[in-house]
N, C-alpha and C positions, 0 to 999 in steps of 0.2 A: 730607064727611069720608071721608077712604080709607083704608081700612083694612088694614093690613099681617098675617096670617094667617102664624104660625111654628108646622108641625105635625110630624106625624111620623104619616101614612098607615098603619104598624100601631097605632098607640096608641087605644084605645078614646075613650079622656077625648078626646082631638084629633079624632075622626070626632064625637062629641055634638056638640063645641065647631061643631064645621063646619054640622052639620044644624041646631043653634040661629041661628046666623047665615041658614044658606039661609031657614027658618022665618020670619026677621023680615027677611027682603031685605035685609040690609045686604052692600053691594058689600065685595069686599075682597080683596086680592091673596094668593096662597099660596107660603108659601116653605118648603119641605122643609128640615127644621131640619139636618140630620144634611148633607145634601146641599150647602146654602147658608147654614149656621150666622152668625149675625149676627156683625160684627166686635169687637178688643174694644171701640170708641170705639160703637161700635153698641150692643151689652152696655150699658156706662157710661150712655147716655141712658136704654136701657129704663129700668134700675133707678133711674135720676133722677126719671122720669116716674111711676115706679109707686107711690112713696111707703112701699115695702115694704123690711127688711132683704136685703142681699145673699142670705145664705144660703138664703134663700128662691126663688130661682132655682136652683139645682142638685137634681138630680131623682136624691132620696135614698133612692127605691126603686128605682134603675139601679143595674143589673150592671155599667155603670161606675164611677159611686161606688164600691160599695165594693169592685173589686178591687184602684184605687188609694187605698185605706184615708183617705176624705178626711174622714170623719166626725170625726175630732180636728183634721184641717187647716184644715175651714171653721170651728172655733169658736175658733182662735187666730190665724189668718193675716190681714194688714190685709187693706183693700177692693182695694186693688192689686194684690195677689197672686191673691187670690177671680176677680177681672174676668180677670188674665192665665191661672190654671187654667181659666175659665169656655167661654174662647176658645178653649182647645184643642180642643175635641171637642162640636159638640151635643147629643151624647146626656148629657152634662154638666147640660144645662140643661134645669129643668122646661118641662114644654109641655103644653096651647098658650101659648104670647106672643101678645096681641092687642094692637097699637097703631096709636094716629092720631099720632102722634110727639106730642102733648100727653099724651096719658093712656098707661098698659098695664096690661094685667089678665096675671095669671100664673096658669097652670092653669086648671080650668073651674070656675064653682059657677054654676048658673042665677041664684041670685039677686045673685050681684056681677057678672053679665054686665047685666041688666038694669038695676041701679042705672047702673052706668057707660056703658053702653052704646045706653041707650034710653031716658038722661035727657035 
């Protein structure tokens, strides 16, 4: 299973996410979110895979949210709109993103890493 690792090297929640995986040796490649922000067609499968609402991916305690005021955009704008915003910028998008392109977990919680992750 290979694991595709989307962080953000200052992010606290992203360095746990990192040290829980070194922890339980799961291989997994790293992709500096901000640096190499997933595409939208990329976006579009996480959140296919992840079983979770869009909105749920945009990281709505970023100083990006809410300088472009998106907190009433993400609660009215379709999914295609959300995915083309989402694209822009990955400081946009909550992190970490963890996928094996079948599953993705969004942000850290030990115990939804280990359900998914170590079942």
């Amino acid at each position: 299973m290979a694991l595709t690792f989307y962080w953000y090297p200052k992010c606290g929640t992203c360095r746990k996410a990192k040290k829980w995986l070194d922890e339980h040796n799961l291989p997994y490649e790293e992709v500096h979110i901000v640096e190499n922000p997933p595409s939208r067609s990329e976006l579009e499968a996480l959140y296919k895979n992840s079983g979770l609402e869009l909105k749920k991916f945009f990281n709505t305690s970023g100083q990006k949210y809410r300088e472009l005021g998106l907190k009433d955009k993400v609660k009215n704008s379709s999914e295609e709109e959300l995915l083309d915003i989402l694209a822009t910028d990955g400081m946009l998008i909550k992190r970490p993103l963890l996928t094996d392109g079948q599953k993705t977990t969004v942000g850290f919680k030990e115990e939804d890493y280990e359900k998914v992750w170590l079942s």
